[in-house]
KOLVO-201139 format. One record per residue: x, y, z of N, C-alpha, C in turn. Coordinates in steps of 0.1 Angstrom, whole numbers, plus 2048, in hexadecimal, padded with zeros to 3 digits. Atoms other than C-alpha are relative to their C-alpha. Last residue first. Layout:
N
XYZXYZXYZ;...
This chain:
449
7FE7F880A79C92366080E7FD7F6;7F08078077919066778038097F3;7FE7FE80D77390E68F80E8007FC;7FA7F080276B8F96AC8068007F2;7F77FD7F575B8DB6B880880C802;7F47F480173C8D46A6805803809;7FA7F97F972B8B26A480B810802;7F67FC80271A8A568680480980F;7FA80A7F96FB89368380D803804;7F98098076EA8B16758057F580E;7F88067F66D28CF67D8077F57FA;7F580D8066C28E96728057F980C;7FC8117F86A28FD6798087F77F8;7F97FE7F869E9236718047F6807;8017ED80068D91F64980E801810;80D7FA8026958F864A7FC80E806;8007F27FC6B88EA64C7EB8067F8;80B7FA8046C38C86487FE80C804;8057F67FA6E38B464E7F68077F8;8088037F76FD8A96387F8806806;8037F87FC7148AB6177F47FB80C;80B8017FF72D89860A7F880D809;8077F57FD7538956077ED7FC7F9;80B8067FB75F87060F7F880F803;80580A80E78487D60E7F2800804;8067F780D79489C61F7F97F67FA;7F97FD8077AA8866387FF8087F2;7F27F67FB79988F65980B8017F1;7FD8047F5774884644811805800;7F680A80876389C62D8047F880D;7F88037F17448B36368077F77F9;7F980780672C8CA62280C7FD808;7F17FE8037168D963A8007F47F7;7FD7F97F96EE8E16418108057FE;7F88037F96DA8CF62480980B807;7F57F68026BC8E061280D7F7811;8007F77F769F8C860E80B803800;7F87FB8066958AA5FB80380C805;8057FB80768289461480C8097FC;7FF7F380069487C6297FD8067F6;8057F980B68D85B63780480F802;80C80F80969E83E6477F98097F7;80C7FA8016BC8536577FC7F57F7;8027FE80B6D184066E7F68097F5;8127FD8036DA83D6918028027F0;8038098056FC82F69C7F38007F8;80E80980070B84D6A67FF7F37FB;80080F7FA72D85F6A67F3802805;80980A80373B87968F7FE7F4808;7F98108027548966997EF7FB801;80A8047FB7588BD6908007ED804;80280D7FB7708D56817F87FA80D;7FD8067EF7648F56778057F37FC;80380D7FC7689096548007FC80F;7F780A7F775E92D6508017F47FF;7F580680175693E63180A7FA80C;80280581173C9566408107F67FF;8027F880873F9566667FE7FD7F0;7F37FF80273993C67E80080A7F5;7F57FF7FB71D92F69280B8077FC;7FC7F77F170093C685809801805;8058067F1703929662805807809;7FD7F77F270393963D7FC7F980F;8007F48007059226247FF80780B;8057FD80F70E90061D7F980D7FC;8097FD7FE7249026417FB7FD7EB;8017F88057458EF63A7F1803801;80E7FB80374F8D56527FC80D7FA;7FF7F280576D8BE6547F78037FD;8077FB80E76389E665807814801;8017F58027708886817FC8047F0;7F37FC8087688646807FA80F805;7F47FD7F574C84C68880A80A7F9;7FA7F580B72B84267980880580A;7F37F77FB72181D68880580E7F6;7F580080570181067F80A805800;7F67F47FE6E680669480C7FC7F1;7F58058076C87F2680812808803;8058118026AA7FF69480D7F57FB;7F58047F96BA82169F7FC7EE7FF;80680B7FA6A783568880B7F9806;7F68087FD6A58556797FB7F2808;7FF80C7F968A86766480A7F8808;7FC8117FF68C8866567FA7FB806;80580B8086808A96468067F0802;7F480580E6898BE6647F67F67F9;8007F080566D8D167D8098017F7;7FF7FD80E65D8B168580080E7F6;8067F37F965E8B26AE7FC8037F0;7F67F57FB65F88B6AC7F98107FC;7FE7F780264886C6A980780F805;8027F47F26548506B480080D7FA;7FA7EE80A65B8316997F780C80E;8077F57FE65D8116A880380B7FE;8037FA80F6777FA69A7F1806807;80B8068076827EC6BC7F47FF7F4;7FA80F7FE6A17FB6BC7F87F4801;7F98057F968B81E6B880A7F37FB;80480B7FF68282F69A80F7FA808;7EF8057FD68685469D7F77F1803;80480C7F866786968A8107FD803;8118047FF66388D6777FB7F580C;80880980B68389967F7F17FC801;8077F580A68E8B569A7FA7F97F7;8107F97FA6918976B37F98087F9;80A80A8036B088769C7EF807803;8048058116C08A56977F87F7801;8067F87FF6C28A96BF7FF8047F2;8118057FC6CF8876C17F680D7FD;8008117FB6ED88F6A77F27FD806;7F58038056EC8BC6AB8007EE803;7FD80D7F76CE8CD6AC80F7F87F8;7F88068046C98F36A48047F2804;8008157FA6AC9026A980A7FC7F9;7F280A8046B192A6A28007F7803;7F28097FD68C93A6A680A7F97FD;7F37FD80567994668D809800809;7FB7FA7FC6539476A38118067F8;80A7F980864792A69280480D804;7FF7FF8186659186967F78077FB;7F27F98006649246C18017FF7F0;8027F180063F9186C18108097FC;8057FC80A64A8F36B17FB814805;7FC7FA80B6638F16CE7FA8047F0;7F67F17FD64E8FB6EB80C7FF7EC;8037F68036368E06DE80380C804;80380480F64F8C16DB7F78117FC;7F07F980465C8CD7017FB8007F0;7F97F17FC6388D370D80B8017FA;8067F68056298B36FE80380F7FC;7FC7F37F464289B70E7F980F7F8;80F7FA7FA63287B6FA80180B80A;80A80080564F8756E27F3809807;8017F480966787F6F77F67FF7F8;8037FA7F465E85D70F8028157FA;8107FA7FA65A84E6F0800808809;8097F280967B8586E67F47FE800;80B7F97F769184F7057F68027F3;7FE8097EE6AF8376FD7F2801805;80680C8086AB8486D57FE7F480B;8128028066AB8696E27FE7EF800;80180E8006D58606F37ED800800;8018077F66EA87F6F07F97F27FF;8038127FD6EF89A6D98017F780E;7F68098026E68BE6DD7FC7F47FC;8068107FA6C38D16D68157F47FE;7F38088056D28F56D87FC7F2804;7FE8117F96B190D6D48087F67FC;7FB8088056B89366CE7FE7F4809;8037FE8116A29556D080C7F57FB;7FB80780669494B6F48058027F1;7FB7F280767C96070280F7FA7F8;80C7F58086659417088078097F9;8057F47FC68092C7187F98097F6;7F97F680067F9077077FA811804;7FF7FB8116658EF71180E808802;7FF7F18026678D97308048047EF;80A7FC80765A8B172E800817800;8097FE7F36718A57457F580D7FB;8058087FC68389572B7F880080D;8098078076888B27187F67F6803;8008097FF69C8C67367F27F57F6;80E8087F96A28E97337FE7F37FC;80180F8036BE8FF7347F67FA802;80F8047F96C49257308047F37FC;8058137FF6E19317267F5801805;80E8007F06E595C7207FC7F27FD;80E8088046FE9627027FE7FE810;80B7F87FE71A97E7077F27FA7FE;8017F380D7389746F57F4808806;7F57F780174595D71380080F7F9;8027F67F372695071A80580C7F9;80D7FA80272693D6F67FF80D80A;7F57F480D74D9356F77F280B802;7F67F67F773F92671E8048097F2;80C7F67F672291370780780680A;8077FF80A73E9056ED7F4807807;7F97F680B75D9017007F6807802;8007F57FA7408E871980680D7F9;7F47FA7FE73B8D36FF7FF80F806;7F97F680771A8C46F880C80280C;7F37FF80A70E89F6FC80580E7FC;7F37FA7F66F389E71A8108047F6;7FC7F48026D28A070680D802805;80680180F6C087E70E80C80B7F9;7FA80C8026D18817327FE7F87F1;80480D7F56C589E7398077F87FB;7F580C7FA6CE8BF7247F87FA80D;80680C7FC6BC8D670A8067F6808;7F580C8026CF8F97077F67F3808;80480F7FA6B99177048067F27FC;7FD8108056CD9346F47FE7FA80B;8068047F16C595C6FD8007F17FD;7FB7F87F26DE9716E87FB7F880D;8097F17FE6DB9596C980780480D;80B8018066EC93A6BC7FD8097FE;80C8067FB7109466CB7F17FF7F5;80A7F180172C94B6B17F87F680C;8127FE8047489306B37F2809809;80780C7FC7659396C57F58017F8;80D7FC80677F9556B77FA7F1807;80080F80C7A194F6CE7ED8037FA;8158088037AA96B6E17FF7F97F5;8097F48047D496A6E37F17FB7FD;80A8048097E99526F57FA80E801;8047F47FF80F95A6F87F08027F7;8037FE80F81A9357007F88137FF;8067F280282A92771C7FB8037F7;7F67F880C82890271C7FC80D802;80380080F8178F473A80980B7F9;8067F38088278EF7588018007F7;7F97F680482F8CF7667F98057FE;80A7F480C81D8B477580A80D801;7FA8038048368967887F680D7EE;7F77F48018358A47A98058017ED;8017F38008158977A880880C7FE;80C7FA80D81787679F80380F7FF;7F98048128398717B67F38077F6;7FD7F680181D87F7D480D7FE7F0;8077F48018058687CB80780D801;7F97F17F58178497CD7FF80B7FA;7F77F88087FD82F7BD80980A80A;7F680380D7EC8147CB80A8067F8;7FB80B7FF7D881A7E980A7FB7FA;7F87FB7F47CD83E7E280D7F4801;7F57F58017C58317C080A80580E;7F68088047B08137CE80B80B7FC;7F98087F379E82D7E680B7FA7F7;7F97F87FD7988457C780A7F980E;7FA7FF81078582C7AF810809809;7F980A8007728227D080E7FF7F4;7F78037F676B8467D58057EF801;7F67F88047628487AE80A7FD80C;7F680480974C8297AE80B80A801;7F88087F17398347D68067F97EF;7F67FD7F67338537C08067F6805;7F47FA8047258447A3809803807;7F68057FA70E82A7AE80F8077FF;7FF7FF7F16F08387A280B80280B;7FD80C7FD6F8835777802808814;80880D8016E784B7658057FC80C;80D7F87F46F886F76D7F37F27FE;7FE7FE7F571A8617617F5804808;7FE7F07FD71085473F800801812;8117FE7F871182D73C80480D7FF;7FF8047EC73A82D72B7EA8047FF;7F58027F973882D6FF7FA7FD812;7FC7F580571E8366E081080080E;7F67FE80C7148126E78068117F9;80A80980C71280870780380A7F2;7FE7FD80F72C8067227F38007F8;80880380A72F80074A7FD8087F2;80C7F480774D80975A7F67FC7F3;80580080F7647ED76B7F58097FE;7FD7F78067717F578C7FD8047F1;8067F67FD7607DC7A080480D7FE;80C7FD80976F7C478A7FA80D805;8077F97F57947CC79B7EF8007F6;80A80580B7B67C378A7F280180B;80380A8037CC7D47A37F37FE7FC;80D8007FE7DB7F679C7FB7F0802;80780E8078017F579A7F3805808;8058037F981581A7A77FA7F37F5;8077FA7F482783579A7F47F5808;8098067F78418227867F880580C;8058007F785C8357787F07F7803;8097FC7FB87082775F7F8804807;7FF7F67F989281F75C7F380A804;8017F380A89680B7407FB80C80A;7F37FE8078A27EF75980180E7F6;7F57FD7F78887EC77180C8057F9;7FF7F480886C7E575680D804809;7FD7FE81486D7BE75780380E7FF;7F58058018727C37807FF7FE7EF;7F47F97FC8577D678280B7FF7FF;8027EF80783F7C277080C807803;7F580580B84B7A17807FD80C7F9;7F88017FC8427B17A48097FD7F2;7FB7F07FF8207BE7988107FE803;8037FB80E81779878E809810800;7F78038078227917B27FD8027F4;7F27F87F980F7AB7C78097F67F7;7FC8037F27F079C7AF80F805802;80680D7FF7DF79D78A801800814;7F68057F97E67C27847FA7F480A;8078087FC7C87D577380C7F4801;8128038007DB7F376C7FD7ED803;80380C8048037FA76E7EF7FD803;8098037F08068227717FF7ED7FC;80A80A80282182F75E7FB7FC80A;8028137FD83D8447597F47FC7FF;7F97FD7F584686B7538017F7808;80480A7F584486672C8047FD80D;7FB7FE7F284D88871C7F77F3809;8087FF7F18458906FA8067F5808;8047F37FA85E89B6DE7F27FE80A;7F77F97F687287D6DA7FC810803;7FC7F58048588656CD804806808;8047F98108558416CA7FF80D7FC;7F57FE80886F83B6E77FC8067F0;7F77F67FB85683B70680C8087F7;8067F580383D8276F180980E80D;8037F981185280F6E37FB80B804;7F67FC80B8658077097FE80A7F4;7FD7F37F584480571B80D8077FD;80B7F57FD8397EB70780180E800;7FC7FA80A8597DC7057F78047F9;7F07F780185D7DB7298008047EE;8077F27FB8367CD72D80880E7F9;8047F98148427AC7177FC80E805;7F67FB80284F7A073F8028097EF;7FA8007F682A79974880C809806;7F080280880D79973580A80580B;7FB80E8077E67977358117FB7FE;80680A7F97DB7AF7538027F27F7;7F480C8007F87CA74C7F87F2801;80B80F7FE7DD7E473D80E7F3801;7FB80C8037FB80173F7F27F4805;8098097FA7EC8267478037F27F8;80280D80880A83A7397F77F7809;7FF8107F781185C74E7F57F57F7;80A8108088188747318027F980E;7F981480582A8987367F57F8806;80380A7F58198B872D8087F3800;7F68027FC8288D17118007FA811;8067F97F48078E070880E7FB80B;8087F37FE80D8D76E680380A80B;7F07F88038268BB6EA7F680F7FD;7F68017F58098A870280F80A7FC;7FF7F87F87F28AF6E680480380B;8017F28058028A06CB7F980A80A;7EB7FB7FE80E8846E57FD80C7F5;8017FD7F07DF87F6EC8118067FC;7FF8097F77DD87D6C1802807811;80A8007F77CD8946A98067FB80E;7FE7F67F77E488968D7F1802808;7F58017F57E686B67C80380C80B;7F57FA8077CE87265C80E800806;7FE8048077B185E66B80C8057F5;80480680C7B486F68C8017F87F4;80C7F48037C48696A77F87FE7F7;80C8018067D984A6BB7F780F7FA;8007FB8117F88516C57F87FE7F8;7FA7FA8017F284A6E980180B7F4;7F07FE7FD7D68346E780580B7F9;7F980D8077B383B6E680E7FD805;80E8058087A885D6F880B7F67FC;7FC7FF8127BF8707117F57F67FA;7FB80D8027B787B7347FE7FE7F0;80B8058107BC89A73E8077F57FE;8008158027CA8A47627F78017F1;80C8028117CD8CE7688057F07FF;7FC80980C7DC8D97887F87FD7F7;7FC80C7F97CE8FD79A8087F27F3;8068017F07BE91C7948097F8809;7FE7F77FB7CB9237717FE800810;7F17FE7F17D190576B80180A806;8028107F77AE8FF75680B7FF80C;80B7F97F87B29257467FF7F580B;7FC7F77F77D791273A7F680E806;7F78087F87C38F872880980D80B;8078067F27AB90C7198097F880A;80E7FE7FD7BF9227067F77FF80B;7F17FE7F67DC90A6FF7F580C808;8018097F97BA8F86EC80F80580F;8128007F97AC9196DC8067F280A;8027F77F97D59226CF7F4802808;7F57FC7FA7DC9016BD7FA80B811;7FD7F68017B78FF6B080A7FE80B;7F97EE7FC7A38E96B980C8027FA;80B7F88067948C76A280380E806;8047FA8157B38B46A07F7807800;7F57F880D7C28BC6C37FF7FA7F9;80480180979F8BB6D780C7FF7F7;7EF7FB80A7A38C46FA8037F47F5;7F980A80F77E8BD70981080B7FD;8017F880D7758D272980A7F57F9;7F780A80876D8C074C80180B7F2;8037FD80B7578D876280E7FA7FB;8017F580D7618D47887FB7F97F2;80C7F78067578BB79D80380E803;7FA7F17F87768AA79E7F5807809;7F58057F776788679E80680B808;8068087ED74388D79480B7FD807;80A7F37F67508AA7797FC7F780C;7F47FB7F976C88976B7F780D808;7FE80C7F674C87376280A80980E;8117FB7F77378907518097F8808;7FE7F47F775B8947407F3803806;7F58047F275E86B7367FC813804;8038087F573E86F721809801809;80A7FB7F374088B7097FA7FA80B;8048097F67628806F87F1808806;8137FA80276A8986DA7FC7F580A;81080280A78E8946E27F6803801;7FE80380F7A58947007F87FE7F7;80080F80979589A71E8048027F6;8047FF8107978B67388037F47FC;7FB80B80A79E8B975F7FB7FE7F0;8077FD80F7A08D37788037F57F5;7F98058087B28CA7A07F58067F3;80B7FD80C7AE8E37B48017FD7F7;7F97FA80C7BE8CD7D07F38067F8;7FF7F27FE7AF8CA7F08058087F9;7F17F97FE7BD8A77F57FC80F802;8028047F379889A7F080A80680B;80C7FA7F87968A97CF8007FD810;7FD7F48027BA89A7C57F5806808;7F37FD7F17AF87A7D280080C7FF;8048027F279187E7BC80580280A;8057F27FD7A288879E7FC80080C;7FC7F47FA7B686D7A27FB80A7FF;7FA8007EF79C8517A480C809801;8067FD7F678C8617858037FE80A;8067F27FA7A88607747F980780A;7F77FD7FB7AF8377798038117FF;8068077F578B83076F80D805807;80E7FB7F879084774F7FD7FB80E;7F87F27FC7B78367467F180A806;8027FA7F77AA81674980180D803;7F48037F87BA80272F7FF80580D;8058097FC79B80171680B7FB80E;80A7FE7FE7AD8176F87F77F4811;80B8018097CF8126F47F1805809;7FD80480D7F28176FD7F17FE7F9;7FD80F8037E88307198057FA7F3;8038078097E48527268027EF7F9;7FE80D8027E38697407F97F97F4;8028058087EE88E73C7FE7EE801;7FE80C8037F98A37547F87F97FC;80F8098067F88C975E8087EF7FD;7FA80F8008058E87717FA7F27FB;7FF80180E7FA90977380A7F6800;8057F88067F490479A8078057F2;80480980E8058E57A37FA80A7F9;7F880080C81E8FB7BA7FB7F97F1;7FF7F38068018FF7D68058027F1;80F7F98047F98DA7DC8078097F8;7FF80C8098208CA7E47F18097F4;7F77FC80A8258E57FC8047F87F3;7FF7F68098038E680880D8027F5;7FE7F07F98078C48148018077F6;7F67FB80D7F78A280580580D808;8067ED8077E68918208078067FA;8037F47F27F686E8287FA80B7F7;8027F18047F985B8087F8803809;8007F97F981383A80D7F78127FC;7F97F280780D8237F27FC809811;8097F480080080080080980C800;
């Protein structure tokens, strides 16, 4: 057992603009379950600790707000902007340390090779603690841990955490395979069901579903206590890259007064993106679909995010108030904009997983359906087809793709963007738009000039 007495201020204070980066060789290695239990500690410790996700993720940062609880923020390096992601990241330290956890493996980005967690670790000039899945292998760890400490000489691997660690002897032959290349070792986790995180298919259960969260994070944070040496970890966040940041343009707000849809149907937007909103002078409001609320009356903009309609859409179906708040606001020329589930709802109907069709708010010419899922994945380059609120004339954004839902019918109608995937190919066009109502399957993350 790792010795972590109470952390002292003199350890605390100095983390302030300060940050670190955990990541792994692949996808499924724990690096989320093992965040959350240090944010935790951290929290408990008294730290102010701040944390952010790599990627377009919208699930692990509802997870990381119940651990810190603070406000998680995506860091995005293929779809932001050099100077919007150094930006947020050094607003995030400003107070205190910064923890982000990385997406896939290491080197893993987009379809063109870049994007990756070590592209944005040489960015922001963070070093890498390596979340190692040791649960199938032994002495093969060292040349594991070897390739990816050697594959590139401009980021900064500060060691590793060993993960689901069979027993005090398993962890013994680990150490001793890696002993020689000199690497640090902050602690073995042991293999542990009661740490496993339930899944379905767009990724993790959502954080505000699942009951049992807190007594998962404090058990997520005890084994951490237990297992790792806490103060090594900590001494082991540096200071982010200087950089001489200048105001960064953010996507436009809707309108001045924008109602934002969110429950658990609705939970998929990016914080950036409703703080860029504030930031310029827009007025939030929020209201809850599945609790049958409309959008605010004075309202001259509605943000139907993505999230999970197709889980809930009878129960949308028959919420009178939210379905007839939004047809008064289209009759009125209000800005409805939905984005993935909140595209779907604007359509005519959404056909469940049991092929039931559910009528929707039908303010778009579709149909989708989740009867036959089908996987649509990838980032996308996104060119408006003519003029859209967010962004000025002749802007491009980048954006990212992920559903399983389909369209089944669509009447001939004025499409929203023309969109390619990360390597320019597979150009086409998407999305619908009717007098003040568009929307698409398409995620937006920030603009790309």
């Amino acid at each position: 057992m790792t010795d972590n007495s109470r952390l002292s201020n003199e350890i605390a204070n100095p983390l302030k603009g300060r940050g670190l980066i955990i990541a792994a060789p692949s996808s499924g290695s724990g690096k989320t379950t093992i965040t959350l239990g240090l944010l935790r500690v951290m929290a408990r410790q008294d730290i102010n600790i701040s944390s952010a996700k790599a990627g377009p993720d919208y699930i692990d940062p509802q997870f990381h707000k119940k651990a810190s609880r603070q406000e998680c923020v995506n860091l995005d390096p293929w779809a932001m902007r050099a100077g919007y992601l150094q930006e947020l990241a050094h607003g995030l330290a400003s107070t205190g340390p910064l923890l982000v956890e990385g997406m896939m493996g290491l080197f893993d980005g987009a379809m063109d090779g870049s994007g990756s967690v070590a592209d944005l670790a040489n960015l922001l000039g963070l070093p890498i603690v390596l979340v190692v899945d040791a649960a199938k292998q032994s002495h093969s760890i060292a040349a594991l841990v070897e390739g990816f400490i050697n594959h590139r000489k401009d980021i900064q691997i500060a060691g590793i955490i060993l993960n689901k660690v069979g027993s005090p002897r398993h962890e013994a032959m680990l150490r001793a395979a890696l002993e020689k290349y000199g690497v640090t070792v902050f602690g073995a986790v042991l293999r542990n069901e009661a740490l496993a995180m339930p899944e379905r298919h767009l990724g993790l259960v959502q954080a505000d579903e699942r009951e049992d969260l807190e007594a998962f994070v404090s058990h997520a944070a005890d084994s951490i206590e237990n297992s790792l040496d806490m103060k090594s970890l900590l001494n082991a966040f540096s200071p982010l890259k200087q950089t001489d940041i200048q105001s960064i343009t953010k996507l436009l707000p809707l309108g001045q007064k924008i109602a934002v849809a969110r429950d658990r149907a609705f939970a998929f937007s990016y914080p950036h993106i409703i703080n860029g909103w504030r930031e310029q002078g827009a007025e939030i409001s929020f209201f809850s679909p599945l609790n049958d609320e409309a959008p605010k009356l004075d309202a001259d903009a509605v943000y139907l995010p993505g999230g999970y309609p197709e889980l809930h859409a009878g129960k949308l179906a028959a919420n009178k108030k939210f379905m007839a708040g939004l047809t008064n606001h289209a009759q009125k020329n209000t800005l409805i904009y939905g984005e993935c589930g909140g595209y779907m709802v604007l359509g005519d109907g959404l056909i469940d997983k049991s092929g039931q069709c559910h009528k929707m708010a039908g303010l778009l010419p579709l149909t989708t359906s989740y009867e036959h899922p089908k996987l649509h994945l990838g980032y996308r380059k996104v060119i408006p087809v003519k003029s859209f609120p967010m962004v000025e004339e002749n802007t491009s954004m980048r954006a990212h793709e992920f559903h399983y839902s389909s369209v089944e019918g669509i009447e001939k109608g004025e499409h929203l963007f023309k969109i390619c995937d990360a390597m320019g190919n597979n150009n086409s066009t998407t999305g619908s738009r009717r007098s003040n109502v568009m929307g698409s399957f398409i995620h937006l993350i920030d603009i790309w000039k």
